[in-house]
N, CA and C atoms as a LAMMPS dump frame, in Angstrom:
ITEM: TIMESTEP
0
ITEM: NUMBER OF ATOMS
504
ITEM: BOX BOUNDS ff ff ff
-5.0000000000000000e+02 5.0000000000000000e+02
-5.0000000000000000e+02 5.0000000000000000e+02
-5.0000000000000000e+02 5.0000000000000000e+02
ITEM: ATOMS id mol type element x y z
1 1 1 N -19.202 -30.778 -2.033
2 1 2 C -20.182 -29.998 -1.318
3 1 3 C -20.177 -28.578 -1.879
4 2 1 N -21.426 -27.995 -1.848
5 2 2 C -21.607 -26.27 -2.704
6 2 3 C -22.124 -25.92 -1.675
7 3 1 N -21.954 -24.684 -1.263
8 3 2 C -22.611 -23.437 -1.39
9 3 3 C -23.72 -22.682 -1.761
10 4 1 N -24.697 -21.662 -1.4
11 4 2 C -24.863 -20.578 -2.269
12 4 3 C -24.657 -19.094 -1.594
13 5 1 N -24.326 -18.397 -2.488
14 5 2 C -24.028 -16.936 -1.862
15 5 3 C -25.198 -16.286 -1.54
16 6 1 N -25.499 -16.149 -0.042
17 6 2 C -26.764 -15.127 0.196
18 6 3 C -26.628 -13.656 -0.062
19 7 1 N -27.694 -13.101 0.001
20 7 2 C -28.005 -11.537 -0.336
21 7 3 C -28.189 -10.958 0.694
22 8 1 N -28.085 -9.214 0.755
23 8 2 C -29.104 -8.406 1.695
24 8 3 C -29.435 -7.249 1.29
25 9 1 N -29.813 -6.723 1.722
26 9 2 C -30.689 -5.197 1.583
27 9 3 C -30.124 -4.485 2.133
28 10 1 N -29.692 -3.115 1.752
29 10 2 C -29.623 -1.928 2.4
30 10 3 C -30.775 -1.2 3.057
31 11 1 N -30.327 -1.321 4.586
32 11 2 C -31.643 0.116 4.816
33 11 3 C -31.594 1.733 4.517
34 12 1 N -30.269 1.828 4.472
35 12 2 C -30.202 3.235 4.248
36 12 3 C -30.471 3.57 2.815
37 13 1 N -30.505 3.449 1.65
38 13 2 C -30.663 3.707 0.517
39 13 3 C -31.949 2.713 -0.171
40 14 1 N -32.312 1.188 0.524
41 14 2 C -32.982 0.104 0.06
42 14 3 C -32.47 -0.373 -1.305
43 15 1 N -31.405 -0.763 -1.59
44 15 2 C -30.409 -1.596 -2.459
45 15 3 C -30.996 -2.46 -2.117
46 16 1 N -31.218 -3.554 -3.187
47 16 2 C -31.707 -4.823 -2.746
48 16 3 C -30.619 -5.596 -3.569
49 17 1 N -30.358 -6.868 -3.252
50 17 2 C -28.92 -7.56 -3.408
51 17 3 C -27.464 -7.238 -3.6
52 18 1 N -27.374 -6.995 -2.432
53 18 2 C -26.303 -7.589 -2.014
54 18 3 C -25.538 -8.64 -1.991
55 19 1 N -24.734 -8.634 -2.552
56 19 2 C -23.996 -10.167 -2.127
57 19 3 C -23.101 -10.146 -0.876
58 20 1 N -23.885 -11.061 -0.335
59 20 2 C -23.438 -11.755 1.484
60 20 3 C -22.302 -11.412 2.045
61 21 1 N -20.737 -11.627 1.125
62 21 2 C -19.48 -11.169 1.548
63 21 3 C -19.45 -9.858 1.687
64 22 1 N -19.932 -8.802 1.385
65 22 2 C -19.825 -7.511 1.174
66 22 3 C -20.108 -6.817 2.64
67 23 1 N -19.422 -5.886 2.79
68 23 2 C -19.471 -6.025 4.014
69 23 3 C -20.121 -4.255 4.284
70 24 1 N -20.505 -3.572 2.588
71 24 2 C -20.717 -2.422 2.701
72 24 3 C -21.636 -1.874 1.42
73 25 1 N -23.052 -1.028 1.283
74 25 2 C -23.489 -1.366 0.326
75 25 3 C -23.394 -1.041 -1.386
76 26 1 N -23.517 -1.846 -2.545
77 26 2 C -23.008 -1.43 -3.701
78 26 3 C -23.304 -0.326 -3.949
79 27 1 N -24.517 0.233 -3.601
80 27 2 C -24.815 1.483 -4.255
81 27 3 C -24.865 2.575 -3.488
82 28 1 N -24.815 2.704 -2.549
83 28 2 C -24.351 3.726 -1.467
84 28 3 C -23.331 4.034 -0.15
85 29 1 N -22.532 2.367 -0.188
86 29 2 C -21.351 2.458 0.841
87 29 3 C -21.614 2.422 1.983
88 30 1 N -23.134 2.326 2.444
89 30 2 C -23.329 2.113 4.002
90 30 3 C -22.925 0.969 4.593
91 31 1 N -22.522 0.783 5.896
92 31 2 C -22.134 -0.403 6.017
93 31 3 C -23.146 -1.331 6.417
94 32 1 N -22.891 -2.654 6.383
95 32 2 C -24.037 -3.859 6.141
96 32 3 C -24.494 -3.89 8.008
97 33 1 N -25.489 -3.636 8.523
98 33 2 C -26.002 -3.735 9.837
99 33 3 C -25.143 -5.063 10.499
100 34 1 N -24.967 -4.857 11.583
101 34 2 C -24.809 -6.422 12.27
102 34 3 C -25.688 -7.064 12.547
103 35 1 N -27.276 -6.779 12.419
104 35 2 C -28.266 -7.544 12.535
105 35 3 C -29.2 -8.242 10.86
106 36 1 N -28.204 -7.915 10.19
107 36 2 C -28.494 -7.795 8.855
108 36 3 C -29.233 -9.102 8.715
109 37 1 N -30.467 -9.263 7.72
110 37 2 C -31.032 -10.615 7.286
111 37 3 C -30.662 -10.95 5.974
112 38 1 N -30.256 -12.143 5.966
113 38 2 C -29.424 -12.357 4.869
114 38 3 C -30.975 -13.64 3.947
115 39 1 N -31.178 -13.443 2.447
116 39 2 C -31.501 -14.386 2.165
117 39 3 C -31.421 -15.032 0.967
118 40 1 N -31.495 -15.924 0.432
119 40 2 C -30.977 -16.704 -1.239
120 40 3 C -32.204 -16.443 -2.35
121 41 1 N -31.399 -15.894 -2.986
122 41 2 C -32.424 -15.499 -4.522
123 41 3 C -32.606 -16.429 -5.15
124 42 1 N -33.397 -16.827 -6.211
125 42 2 C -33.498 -17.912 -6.823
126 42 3 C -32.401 -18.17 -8.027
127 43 1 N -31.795 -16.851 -8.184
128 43 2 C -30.69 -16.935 -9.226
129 43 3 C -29.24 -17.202 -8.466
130 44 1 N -29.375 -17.345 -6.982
131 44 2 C -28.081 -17.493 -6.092
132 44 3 C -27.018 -18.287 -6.638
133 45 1 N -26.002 -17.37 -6.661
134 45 2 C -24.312 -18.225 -7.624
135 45 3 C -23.865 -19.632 -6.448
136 46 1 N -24.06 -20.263 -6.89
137 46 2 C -23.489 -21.953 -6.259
138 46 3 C -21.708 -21.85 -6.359
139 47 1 N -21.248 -21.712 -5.188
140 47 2 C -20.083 -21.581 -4.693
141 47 3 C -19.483 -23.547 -4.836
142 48 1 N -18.349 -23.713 -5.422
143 48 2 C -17.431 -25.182 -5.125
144 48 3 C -16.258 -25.112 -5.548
145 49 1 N -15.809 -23.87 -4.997
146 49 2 C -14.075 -23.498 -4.409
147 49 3 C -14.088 -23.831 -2.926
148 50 1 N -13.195 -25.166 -2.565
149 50 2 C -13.218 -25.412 -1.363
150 50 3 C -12.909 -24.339 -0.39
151 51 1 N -11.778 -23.75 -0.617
152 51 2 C -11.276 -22.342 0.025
153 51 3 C -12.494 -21.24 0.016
154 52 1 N -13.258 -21.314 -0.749
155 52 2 C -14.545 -20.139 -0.156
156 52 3 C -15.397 -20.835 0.813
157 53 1 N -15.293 -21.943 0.275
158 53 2 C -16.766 -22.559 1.118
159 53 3 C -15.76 -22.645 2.54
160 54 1 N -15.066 -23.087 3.026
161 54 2 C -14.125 -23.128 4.407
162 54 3 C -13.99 -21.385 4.884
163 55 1 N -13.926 -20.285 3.879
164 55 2 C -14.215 -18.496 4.372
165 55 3 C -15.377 -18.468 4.631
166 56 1 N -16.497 -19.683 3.987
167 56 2 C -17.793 -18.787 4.259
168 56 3 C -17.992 -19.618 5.19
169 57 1 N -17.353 -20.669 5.471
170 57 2 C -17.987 -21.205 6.996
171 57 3 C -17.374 -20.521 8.724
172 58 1 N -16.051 -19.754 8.382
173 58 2 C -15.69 -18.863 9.105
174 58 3 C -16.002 -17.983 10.426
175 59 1 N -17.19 -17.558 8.967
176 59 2 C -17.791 -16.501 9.541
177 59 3 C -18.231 -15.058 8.751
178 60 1 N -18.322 -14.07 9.229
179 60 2 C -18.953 -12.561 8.445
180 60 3 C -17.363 -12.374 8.715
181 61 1 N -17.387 -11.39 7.341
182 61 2 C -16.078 -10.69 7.428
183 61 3 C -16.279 -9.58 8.381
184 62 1 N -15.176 -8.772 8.98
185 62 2 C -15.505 -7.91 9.951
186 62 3 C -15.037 -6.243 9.694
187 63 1 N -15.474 -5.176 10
188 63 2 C -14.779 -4.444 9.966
189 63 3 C -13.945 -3.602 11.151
190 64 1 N -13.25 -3.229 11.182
191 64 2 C -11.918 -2.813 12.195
192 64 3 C -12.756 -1.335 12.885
193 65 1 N -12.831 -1.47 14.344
194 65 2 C -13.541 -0.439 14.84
195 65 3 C -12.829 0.953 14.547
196 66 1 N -11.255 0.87 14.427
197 66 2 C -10.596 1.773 14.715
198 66 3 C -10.316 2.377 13.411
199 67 1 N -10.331 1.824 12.06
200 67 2 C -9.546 2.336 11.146
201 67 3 C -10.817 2.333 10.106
202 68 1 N -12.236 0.875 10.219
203 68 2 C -12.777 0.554 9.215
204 68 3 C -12.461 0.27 8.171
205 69 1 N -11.453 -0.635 7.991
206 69 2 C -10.748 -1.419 7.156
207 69 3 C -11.68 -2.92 7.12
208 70 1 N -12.007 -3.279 5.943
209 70 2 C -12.56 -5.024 5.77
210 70 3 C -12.172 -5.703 6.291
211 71 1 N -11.83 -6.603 7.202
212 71 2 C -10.878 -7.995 6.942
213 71 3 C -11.955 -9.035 7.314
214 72 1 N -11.326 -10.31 6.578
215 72 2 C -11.957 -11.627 6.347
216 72 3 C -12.072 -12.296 7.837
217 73 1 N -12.842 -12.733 7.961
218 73 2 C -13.278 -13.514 9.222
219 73 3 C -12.361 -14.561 10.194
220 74 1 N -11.119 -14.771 9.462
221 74 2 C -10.404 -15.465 9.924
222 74 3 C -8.874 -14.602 10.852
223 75 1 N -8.767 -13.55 10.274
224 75 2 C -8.265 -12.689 10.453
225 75 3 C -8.744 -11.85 11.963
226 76 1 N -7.445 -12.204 13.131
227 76 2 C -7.597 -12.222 14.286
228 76 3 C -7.41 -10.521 14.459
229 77 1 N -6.21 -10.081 13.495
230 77 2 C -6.159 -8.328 13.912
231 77 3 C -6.324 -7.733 12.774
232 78 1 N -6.414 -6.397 12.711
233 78 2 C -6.885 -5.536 11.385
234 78 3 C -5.68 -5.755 10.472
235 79 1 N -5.998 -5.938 9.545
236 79 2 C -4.891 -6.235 8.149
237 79 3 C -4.132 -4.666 7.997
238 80 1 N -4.882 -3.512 8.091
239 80 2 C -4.47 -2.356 8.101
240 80 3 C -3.478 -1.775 9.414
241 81 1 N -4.577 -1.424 10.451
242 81 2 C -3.814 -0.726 11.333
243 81 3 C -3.36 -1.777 12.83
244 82 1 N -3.583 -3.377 12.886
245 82 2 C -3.077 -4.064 13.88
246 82 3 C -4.241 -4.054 15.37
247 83 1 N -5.179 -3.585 14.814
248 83 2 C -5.971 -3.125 15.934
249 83 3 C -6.555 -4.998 16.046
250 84 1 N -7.006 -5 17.393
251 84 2 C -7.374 -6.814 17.517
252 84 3 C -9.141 -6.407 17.263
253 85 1 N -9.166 -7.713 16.65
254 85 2 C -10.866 -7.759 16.383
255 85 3 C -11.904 -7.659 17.63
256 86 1 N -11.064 -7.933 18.866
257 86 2 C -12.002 -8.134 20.021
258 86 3 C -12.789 -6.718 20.474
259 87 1 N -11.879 -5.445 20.484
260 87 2 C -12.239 -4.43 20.592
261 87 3 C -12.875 -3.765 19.883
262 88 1 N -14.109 -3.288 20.815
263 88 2 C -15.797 -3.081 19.955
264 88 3 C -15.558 -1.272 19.472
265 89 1 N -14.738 -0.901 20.194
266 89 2 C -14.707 0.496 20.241
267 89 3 C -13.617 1.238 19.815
268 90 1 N -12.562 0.972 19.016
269 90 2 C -11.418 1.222 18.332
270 90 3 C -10.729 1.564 19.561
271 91 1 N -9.247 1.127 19.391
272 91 2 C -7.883 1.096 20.107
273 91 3 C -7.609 2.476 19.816
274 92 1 N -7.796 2.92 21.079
275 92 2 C -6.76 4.22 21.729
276 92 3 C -5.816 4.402 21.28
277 93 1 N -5.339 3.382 21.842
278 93 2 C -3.855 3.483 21.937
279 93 3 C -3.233 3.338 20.142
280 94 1 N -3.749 3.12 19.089
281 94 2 C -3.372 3.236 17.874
282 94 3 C -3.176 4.932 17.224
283 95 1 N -3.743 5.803 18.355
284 95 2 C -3.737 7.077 17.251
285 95 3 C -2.512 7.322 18.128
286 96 1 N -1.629 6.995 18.632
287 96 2 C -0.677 7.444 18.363
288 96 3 C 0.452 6.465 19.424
289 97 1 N 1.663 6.629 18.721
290 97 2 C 2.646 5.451 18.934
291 97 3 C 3.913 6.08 19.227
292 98 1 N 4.923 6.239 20.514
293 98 2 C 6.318 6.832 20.442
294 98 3 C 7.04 5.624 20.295
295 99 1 N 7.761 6.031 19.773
296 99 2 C 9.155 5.446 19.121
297 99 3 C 10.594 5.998 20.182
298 100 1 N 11.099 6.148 20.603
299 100 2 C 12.208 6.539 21.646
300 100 3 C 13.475 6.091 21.48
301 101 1 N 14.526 6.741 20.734
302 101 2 C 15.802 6.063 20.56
303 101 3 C 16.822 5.574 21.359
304 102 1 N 15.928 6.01 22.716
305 102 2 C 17.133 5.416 24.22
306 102 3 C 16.587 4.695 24.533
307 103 1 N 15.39 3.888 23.977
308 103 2 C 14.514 2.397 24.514
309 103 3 C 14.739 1.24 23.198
310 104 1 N 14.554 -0.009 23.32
311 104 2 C 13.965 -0.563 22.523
312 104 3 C 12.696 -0.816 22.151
313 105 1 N 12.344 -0.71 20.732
314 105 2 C 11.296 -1.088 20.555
315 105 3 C 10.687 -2.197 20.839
316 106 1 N 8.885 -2.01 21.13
317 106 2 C 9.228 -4.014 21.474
318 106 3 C 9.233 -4.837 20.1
319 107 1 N 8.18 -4.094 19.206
320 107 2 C 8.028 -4.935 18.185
321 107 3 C 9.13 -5.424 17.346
322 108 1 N 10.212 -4.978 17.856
323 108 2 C 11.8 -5.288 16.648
324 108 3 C 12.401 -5.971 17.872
325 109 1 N 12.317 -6.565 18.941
326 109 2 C 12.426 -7.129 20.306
327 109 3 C 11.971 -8.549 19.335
328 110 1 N 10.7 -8.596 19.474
329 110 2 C 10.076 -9.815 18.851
330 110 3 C 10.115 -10.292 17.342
331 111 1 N 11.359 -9.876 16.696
332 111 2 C 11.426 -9.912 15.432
333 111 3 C 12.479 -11.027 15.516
334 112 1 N 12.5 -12.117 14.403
335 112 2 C 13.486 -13.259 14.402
336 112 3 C 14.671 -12.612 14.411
337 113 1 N 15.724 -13.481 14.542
338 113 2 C 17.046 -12.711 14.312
339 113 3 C 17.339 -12.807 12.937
340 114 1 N 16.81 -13.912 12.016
341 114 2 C 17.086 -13.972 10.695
342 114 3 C 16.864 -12.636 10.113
343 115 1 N 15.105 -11.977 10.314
344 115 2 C 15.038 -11.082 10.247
345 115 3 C 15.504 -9.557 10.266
346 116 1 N 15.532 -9.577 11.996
347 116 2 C 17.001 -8.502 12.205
348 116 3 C 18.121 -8.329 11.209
349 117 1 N 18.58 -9.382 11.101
350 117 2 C 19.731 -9.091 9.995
351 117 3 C 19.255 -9.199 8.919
352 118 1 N 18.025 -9.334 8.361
353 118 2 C 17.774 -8.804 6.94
354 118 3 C 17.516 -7.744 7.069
355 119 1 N 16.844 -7.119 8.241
356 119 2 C 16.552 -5.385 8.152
357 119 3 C 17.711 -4.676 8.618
358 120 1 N 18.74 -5.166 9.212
359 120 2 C 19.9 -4.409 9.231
360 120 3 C 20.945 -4.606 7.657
361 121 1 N 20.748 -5.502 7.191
362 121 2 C 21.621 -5.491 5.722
363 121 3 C 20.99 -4.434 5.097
364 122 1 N 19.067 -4.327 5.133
365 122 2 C 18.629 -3.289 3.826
366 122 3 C 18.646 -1.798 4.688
367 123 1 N 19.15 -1.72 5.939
368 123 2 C 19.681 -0.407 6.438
369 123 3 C 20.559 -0.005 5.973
370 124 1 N 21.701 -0.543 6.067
371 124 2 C 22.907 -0.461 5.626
372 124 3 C 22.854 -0.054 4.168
373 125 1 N 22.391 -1.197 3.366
374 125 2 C 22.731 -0.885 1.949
375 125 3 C 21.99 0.79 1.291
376 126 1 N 20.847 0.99 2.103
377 126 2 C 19.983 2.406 2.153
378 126 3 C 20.915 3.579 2.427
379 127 1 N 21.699 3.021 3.551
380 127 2 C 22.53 4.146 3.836
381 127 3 C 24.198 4.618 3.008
382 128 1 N 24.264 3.249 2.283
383 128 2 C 25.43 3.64 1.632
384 128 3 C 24.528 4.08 0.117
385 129 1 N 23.552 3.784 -0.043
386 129 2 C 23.097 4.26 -0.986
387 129 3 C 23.032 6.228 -1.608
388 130 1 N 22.458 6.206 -0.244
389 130 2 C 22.585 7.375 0.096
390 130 3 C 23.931 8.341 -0.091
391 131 1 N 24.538 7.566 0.633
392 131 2 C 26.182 8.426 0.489
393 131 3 C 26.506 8.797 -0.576
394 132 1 N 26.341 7.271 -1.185
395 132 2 C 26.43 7.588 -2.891
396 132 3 C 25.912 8.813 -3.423
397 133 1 N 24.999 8.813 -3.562
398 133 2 C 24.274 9.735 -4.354
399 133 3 C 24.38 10.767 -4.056
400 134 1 N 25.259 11.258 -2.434
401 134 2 C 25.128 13.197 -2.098
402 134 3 C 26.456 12.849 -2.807
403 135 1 N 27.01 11.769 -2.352
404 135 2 C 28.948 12.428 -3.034
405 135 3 C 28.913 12.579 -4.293
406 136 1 N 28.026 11.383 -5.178
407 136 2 C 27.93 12.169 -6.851
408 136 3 C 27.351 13.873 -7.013
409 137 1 N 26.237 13.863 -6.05
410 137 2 C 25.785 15.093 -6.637
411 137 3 C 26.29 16.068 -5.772
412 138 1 N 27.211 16.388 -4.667
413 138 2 C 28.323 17.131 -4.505
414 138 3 C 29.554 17.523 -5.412
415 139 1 N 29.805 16.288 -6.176
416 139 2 C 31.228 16.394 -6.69
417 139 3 C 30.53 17.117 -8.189
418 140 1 N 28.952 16.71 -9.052
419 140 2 C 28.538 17.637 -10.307
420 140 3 C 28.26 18.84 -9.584
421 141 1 N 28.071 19.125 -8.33
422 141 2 C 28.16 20.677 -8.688
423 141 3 C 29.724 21.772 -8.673
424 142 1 N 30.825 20.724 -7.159
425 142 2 C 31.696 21.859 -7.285
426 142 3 C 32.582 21.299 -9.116
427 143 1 N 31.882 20.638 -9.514
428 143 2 C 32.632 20.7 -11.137
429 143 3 C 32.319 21.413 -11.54
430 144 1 N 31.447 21.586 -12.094
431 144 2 C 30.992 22.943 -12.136
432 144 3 C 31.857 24.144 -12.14
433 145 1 N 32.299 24.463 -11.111
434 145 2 C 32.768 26.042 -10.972
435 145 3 C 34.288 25.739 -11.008
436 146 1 N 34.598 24.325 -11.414
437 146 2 C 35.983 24.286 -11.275
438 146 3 C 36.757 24.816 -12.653
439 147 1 N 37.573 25.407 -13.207
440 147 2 C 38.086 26.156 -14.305
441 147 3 C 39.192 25.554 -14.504
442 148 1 N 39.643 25.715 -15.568
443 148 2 C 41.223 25.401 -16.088
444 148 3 C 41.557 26.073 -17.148
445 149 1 N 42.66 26.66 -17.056
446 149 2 C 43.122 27.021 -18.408
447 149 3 C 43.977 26.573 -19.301
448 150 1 N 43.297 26.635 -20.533
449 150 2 C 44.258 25.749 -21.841
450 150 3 C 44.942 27.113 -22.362
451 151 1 N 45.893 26.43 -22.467
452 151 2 C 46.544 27.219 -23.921
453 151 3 C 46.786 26.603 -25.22
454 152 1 N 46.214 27.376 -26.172
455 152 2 C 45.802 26.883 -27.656
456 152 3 C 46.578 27.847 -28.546
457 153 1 N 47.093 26.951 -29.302
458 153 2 C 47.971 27.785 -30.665
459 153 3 C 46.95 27.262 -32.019
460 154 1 N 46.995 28.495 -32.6
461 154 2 C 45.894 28.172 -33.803
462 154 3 C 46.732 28.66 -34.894
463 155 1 N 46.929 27.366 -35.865
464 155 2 C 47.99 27.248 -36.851
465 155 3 C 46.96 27.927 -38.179
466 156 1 N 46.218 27.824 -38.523
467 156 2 C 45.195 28.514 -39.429
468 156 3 C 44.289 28.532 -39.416
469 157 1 N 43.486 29.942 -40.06
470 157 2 C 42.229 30.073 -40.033
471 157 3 C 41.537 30.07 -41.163
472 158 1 N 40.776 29.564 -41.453
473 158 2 C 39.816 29.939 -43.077
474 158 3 C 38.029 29.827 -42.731
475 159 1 N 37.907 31.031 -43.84
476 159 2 C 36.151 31.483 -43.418
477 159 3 C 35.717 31.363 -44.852
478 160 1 N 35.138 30.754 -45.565
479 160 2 C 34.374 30.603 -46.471
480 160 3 C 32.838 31 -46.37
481 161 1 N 32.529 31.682 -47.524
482 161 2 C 30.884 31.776 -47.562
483 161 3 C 30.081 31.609 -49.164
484 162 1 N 28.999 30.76 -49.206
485 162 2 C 28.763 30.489 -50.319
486 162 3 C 27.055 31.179 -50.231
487 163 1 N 27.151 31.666 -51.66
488 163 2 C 25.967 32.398 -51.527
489 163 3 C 24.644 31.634 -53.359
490 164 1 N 23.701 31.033 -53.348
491 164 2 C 23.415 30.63 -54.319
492 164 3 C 21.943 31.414 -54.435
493 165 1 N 21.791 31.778 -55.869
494 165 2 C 20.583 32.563 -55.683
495 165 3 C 19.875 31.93 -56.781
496 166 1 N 18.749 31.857 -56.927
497 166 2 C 17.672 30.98 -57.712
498 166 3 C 16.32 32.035 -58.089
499 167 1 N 16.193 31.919 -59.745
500 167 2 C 15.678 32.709 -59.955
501 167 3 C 14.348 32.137 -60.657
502 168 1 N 12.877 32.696 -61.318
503 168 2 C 11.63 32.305 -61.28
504 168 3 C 12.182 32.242 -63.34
């Protein structure tokens, strides 16, 4: 079974083809109306990648009220900022988020435990990483100013100088 990819028009600039997935226009970036009329050119590309034809039966890709980020039609929350597709009017509650170190978070609440302990191993290893690197670059600087004195006996000295002159 095929496909074909429909077109549309921009009203704000009048771009004419579009291709259907696009969710914003080629030549001026407006975004595609939600009442948009979509229709097939006679040169329309015949789609028979099962995986497109199952995206394009989906649905319109959507964009995220809150952030205006793309995402594909199948895609229940914004790929970007987590905002849910249902909300027509961007999530409030996304511009801003506390974090509180005498609470738990929930979202690390709902994290596997396999998980947990993979994000507590790459804590850990971050933090000894760290150590590392102030104690090296603590210990090159007080080297630095650290001194010692040699004592040197100098059994002989010789100074030679050679002088060659070249003439026309």
């Amino acid at each position: 079974m095929a496909i074909r990819i429909g077109k549309w028009d921009c009203e704000q600039c009048g771009h004419k083809g579009n291709l259907g997935p696009t969710t914003k226009c080629e030549k001026c970036g407006a975004s595609r109306p939600e009442n948009v009329k979509f229709y097939l050119a006679d040169d329309a590309e015949i789609v028979i990648d099962e995986n497109k034809i199952k995206e394009a039966y989906s649905g319109a890709d959507w964009i995220c009220s809150f952030c205006k980020t793309q995402n594909k039609a199948v895609d229940k929350i914004c790929i970007s900022c987590g905002n849910d597709r249902e909300i027509s009017d961007g999530d409030k509650s996304l511009n801003e988020k506390e974090y509180r170190f005498d609470e738990k978070i929930k979202d690390l609440d709902e994290q596997t435990p396999i998980n947990k302990s993979k994000n507590k191993k790459k804590a850990k290893g971050c933090l000894i990483a760290i150590a590392v690197f102030f104690a090296i670059f603590i210990f090159s600087i007080f080297s630095t100013f650290i001194t010692k004195d040699i004592n040197v006996t100098v059994k002989d000295f010789k100074w030679e100088s050679q002088l060659n002159l070249l003439e026309y």
